[in-house]
C-alpha positions as CSV (number, residue, x, y, z in Angstrom):
1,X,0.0,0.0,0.0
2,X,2.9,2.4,0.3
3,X,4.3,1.5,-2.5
4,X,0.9,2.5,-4.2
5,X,0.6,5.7,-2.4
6,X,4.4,6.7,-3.6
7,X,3.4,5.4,-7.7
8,X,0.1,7.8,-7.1
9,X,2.4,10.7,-4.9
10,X,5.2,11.1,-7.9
11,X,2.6,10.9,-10.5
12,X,0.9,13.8,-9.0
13,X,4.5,15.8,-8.7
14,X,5.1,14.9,-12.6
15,X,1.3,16.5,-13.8
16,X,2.1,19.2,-10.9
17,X,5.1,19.9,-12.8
18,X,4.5,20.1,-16.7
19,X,1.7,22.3,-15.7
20,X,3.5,24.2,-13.9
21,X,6.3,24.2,-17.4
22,X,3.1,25.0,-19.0
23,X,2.0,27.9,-17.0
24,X,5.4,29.6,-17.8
25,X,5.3,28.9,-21.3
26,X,1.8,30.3,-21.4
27,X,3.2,33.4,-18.8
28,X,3.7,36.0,-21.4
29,X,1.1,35.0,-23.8
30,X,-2.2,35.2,-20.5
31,X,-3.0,38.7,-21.3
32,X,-3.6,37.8,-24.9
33,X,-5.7,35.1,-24.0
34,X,-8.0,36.8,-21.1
35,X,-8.5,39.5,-23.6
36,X,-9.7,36.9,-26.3
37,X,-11.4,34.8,-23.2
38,X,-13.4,38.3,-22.3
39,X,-14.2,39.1,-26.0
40,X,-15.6,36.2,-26.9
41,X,-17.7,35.7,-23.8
42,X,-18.7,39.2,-24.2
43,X,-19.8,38.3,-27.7
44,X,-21.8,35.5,-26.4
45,X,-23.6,37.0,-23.6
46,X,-24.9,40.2,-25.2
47,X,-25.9,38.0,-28.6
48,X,-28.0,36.0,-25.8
49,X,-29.3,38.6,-24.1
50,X,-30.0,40.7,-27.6
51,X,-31.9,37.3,-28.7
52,X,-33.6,37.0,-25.0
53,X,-35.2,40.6,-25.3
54,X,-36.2,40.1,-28.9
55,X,-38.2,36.5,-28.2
56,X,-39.5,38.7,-24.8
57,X,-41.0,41.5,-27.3
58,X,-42.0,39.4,-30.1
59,X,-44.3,37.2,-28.0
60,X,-45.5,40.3,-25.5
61,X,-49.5,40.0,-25.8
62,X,-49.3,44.0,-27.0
63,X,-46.7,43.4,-29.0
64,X,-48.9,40.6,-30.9
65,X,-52.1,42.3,-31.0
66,X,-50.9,45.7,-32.2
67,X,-48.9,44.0,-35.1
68,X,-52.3,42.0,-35.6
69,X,-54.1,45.3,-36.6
70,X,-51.7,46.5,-38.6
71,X,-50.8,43.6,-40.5
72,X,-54.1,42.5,-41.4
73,X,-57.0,44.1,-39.9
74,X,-60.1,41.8,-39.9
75,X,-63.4,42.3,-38.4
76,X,-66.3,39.9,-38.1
77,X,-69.8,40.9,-38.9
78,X,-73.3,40.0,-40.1
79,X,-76.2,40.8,-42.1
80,X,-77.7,43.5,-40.2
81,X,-74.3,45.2,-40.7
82,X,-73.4,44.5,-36.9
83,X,-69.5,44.3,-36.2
84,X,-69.1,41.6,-33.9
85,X,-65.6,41.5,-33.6
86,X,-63.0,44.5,-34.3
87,X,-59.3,43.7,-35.2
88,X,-57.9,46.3,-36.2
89,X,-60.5,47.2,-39.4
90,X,-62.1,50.2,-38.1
91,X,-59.2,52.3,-38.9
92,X,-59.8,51.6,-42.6
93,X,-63.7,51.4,-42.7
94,X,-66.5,53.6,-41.0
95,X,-69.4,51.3,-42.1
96,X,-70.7,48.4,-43.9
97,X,-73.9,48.3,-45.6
98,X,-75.4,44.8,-46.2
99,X,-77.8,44.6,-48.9
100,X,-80.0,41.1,-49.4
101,X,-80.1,40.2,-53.0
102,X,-82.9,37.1,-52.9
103,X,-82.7,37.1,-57.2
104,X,-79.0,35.6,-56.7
105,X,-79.2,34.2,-53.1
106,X,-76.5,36.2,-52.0
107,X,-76.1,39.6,-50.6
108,X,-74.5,42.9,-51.8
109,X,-72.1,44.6,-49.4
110,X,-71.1,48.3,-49.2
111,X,-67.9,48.5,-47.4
112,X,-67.6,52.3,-46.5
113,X,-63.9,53.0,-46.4
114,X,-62.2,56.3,-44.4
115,X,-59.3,56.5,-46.8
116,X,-58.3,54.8,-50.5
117,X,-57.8,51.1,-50.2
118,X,-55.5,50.2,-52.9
119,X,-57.0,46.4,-52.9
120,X,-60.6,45.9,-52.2
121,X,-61.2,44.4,-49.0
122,X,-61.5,40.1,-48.6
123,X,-64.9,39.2,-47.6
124,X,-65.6,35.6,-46.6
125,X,-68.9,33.4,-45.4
126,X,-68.5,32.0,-42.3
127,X,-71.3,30.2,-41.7
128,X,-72.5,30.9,-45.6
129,X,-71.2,29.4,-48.3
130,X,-71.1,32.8,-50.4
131,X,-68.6,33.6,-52.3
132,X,-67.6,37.2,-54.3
133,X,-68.3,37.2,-57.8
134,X,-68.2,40.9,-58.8
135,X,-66.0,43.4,-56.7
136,X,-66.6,47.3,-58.0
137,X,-65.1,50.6,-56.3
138,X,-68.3,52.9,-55.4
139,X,-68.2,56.3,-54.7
140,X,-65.2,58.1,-53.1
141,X,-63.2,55.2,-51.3
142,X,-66.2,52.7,-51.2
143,X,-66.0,49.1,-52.3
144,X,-69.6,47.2,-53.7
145,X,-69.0,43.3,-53.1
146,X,-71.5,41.1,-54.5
147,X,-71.7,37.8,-52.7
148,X,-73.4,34.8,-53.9
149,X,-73.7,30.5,-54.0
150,X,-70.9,28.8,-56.6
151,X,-73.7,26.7,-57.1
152,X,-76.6,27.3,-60.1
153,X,-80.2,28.5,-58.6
154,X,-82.0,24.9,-59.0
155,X,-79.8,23.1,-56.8
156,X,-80.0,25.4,-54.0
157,X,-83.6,25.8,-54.5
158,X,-84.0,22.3,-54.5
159,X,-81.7,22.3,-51.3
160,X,-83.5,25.0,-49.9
161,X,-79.9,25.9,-48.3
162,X,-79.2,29.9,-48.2
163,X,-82.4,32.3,-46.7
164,X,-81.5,35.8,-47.2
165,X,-83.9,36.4,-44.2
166,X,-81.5,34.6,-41.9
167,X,-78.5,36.4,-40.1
168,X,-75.1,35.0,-41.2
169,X,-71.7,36.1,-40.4
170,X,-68.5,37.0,-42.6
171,X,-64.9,38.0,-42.2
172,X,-63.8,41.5,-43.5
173,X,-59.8,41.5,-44.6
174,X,-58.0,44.5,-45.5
175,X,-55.3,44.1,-47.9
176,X,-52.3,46.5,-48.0
């Protein structure tokens, strides 16, 4: 056992003293390095902390619903012209007009827009399967969308599926 403990003893004295020959070597040369060392931890943490406050900002509730409305504003309504949700679309429109049109079974909507709209705006059935066949610009900035089945007249007659007398709801998308 002594033996084992002075194999084990001069071992440790022979690592103790190359890195000791290394720390010499390395003497002049550990400025250099803690400079590099600093810099490139310096690097690191303010590109993690720079990532960290991005990801923090990007998915901040206000963050998301702010860059919701401007992106693409949307607003829900129906056919009594009733917005029943508001995302952002009011700053574009100021009212919407919804006109039955039984003769097509669809429905003509006015969309009454507060400045140009380059695009006119995306209107969608959501419990109606009504879809735009003509889009016209109106007077001054408004938009006429005239709604209506794919489907010929017969089948949904036959069907008895779409009554202009019922309330049904579509999405409003504004398009930059």
């Amino acid at each position: 056992m002594n033996q084992n403990y002075i194999q084990r003893r001069c071992a440790t004295n022979v690592m103790t003293k190359k890195l000791k020959e290394f720390l010499e070597r390395v003497k002049p040369w550990q400025g250099f390095i803690a400079i590099v060392v600093g810099v490139v931890g310096a690097i690191y943490g303010t590109t993690a902390w720079i990532r960290t406050s991005a990801q923090n900002a990007v998915l901040d509730e206000k963050f998301l619903a702010t860059l919701t409305f401007r992106v693409r504003p949307v607003c829900i309504f129906d056919t009594r012209g009733a917005i029943e949700a508001d995302l952002g679309a009011s700053e574009y429109i100021y009212g919407i007009r919804v006109i039955p049109a039984p003769q097509i079974y669809g429905y003509e909507i006015v969309v009454n827009a507060k400045r140009h709209l380059a695009y006119p705006p995306l209107i969608t059935g959501l419990d109606a399967d009504l879809f735009p066949q003509t889009v016209t610009r109106g007077k001054l900035h408004d938009w006429s969308i005239i709604l209506s089945p794919q489907s010929t007249a017969p089948s949904i007659l036959a069907e008895n599926r779409l009554n202009t007398n019922e309330v049904h709801r579509f999405k409003l998308e504004i398009l930059h």
